[in-house]
C-alpha positions as CSV (number, residue, x, y, z in Angstrom):
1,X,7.4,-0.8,-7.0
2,X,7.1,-3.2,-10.0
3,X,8.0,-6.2,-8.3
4,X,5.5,-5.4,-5.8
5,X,3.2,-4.8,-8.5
6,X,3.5,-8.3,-9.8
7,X,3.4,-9.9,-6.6
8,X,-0.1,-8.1,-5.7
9,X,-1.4,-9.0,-9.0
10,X,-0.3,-12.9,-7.9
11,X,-1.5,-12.6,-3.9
12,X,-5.2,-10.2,-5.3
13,X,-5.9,-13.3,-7.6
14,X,-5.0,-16.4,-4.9
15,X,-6.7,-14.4,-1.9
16,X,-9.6,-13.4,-3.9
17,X,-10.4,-16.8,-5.9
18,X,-12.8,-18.2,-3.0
19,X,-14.5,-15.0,-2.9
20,X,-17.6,-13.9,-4.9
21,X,-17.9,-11.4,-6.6
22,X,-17.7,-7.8,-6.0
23,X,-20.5,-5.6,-6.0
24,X,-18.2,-2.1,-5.9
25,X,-15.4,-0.5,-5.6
26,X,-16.3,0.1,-2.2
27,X,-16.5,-3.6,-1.5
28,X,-13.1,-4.4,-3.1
29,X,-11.2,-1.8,-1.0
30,X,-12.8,-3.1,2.2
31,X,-11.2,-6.9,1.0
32,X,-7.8,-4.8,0.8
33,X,-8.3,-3.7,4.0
34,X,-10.0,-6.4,6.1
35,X,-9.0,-9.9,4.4
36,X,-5.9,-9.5,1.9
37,X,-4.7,-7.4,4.7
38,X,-4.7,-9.7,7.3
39,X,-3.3,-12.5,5.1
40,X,-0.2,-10.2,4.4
41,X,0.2,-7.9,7.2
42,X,-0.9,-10.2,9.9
43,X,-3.9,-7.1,10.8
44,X,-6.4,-5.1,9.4
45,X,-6.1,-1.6,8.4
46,X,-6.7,0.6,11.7
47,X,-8.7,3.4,9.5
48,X,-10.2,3.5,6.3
49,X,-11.6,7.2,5.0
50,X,-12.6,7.9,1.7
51,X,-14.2,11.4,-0.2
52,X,-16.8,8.8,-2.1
53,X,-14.6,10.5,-5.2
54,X,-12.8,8.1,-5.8
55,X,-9.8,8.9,-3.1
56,X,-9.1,6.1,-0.3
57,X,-6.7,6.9,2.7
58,X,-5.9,3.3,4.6
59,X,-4.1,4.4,7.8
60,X,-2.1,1.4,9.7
61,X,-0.7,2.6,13.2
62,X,1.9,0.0,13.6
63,X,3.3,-1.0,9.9
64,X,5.2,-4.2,10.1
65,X,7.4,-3.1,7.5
66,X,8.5,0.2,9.2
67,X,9.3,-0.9,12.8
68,X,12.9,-1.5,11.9
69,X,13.0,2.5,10.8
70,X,10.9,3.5,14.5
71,X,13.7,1.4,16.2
72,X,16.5,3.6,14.8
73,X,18.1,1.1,12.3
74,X,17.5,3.4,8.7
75,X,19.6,5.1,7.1
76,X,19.6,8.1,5.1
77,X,18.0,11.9,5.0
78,X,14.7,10.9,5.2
79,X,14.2,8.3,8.0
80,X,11.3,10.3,9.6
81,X,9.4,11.7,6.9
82,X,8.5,10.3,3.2
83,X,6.4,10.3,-0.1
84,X,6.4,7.9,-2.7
85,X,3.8,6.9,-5.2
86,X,3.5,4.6,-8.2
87,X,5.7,5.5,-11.4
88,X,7.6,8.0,-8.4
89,X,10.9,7.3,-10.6
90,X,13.8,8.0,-8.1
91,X,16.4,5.1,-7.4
92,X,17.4,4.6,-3.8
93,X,20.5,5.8,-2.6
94,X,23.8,4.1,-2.5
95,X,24.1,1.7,0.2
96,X,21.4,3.8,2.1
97,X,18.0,2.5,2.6
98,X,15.4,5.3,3.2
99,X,11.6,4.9,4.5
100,X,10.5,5.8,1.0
101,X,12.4,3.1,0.0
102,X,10.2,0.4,2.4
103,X,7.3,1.4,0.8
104,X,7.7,1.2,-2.7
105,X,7.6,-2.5,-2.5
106,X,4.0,-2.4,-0.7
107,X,2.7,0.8,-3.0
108,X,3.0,-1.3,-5.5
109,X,1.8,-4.6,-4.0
110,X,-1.9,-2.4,-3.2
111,X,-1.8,-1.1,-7.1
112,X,-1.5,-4.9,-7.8
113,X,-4.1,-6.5,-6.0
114,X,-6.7,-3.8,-6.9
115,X,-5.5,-4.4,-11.0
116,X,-6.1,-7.7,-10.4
117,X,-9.9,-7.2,-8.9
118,X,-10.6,-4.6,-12.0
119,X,-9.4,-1.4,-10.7
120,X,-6.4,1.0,-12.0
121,X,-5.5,3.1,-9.0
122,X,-2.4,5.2,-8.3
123,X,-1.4,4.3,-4.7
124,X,1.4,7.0,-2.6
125,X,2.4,6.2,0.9
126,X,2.9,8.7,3.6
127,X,4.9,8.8,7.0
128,X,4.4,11.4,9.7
129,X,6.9,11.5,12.1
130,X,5.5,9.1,14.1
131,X,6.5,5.7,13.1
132,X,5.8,2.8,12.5
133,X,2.6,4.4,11.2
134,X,1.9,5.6,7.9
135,X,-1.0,5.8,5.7
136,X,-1.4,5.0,2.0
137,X,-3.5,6.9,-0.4
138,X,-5.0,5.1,-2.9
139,X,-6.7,7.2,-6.3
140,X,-9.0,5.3,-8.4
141,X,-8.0,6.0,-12.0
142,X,-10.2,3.7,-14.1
143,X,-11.8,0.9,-14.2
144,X,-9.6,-1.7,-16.0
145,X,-12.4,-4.0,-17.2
């Protein structure tokens, strides 16, 4: 999750140098979603839904990251269903990659890019049964200005 961290903090500032300015928080969640997306995932998010609290749900229905765990290749108890959020603690299992292990890496490279744009967020991802698609849940904290 760290390492993802500082690679977000490193892609949020090169992705997001050509850009002006952002009016909102709104508008730097739909840069996640549309362009820094797209530069890293190859798409944009399929669904964006938010409370206007503070509480952002990006939904992609075909993460690139998780098709090797729809195809049957993970390993471990829980290759169909997982949670895992910043700061989530646990160390993966011996020789056994889980799907809450995938998406550590990623967690952590949202919570970078929006640090990097002004924003402290704590960012969880979710996977329903039906994979590759998960959603990730993304709580604005603060602002970090």
């Amino acid at each position: 999750e760290s390492m993802g961290f500082q690679v977000g903090c490193q892609l949020g500032e090169r992705y997001s140098k050509s850009r002006a300015s952002f009016d909102d928080t709104l508008d730097i969640v739909k840069f996640l979603c549309k362009d820094f997306w797209t530069e890293v995932f190859r798409k944009q998010v399929d669904n964006l839904k938010t409370n206007h609290r503070g509480v952002f749900v990006l939904y992609d229905s075909k993460f690139r990251w998780l098709r090797s765990a729809s195809a049957g290749k993970m390993m471990g108890d829980n290759a169909s269903a997982a949670a895992v959020g910043a700061g989530s603690g646990g160390q993966p299992g011996q020789g056994k990659t889980t799907v809450g292990d995938l998406l550590r890496f990623p967690c952590g490279l949202i919570r970078g890019v929006l640090f990097t744009l002004g924003i402290k967020a704590v960012v969880s991802a979710d996977v329903a049964s039906s994979l590759p698609a998960c959603s990730f849940t993304v709580k604005i904290q603060q602002q970090a200005k």
